[in-house]
C-alpha positions in Angstrom: -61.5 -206.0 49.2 -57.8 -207.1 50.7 -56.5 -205.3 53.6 -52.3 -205.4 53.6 -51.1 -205.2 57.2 -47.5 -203.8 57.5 -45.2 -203.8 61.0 -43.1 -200.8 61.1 -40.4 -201.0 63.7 -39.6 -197.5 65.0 -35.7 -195.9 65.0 -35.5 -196.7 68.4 -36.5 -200.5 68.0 -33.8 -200.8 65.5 -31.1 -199.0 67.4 -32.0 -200.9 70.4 -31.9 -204.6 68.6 -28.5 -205.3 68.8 -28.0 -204.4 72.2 -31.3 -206.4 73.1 -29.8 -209.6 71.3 -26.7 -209.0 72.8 -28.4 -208.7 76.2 -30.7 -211.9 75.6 -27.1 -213.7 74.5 -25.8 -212.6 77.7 -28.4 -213.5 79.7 -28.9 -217.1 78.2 -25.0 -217.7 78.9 -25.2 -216.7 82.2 -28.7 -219.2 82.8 -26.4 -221.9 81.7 -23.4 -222.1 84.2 -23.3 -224.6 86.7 -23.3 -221.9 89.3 -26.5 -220.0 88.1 -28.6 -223.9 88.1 -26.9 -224.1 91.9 -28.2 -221.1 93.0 -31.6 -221.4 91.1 -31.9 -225.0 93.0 -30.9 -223.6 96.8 -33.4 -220.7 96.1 -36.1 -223.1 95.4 -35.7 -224.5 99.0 -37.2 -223.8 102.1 -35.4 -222.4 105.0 -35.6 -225.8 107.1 -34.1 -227.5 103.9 -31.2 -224.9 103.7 -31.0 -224.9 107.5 -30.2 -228.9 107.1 -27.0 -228.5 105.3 -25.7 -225.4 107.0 -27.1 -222.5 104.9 -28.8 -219.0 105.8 -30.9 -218.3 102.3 -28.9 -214.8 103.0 -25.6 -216.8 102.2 -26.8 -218.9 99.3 -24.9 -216.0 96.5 -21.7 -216.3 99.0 -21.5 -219.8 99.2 -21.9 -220.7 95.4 -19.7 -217.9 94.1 -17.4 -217.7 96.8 -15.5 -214.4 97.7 -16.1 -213.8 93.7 -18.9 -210.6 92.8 -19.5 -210.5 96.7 
């Protein structure tokens, strides 16, 4: 006996994907700036490392963007 195995996507999966790729696109654009990797690389230090060169882990957003988005 053979057993068929369909995937229905509902209406709301299929009026959401293009605004979920969109979103992912976004997203993956924003990962990539040189900005993002600085911030992702502060974040990963401790407080005494940040402290070393000056930085508050408060300020780390202020410091790499600037007065921009703050």
């Amino acid at each position: 006996m053979a057993h068929i195995d369909s995937h229905h996507r509902s209406l709301g999966q299929v009026v959401a994907a293009p605004f979920v790729a969109v979103f992912n696109w976004l997203v993956a654009l924003a990962e990539a700036s040189p900005k993002y990797r600085e911030m992702e690389h502060l974040s990963r230090m401790s407080d005494e490392q940040l402290a070393a060169r000056g930085i508050r882990r408060e300020d780390i957003v202020q410091k790499v963007l600037g007065t921009h988005f703050v």
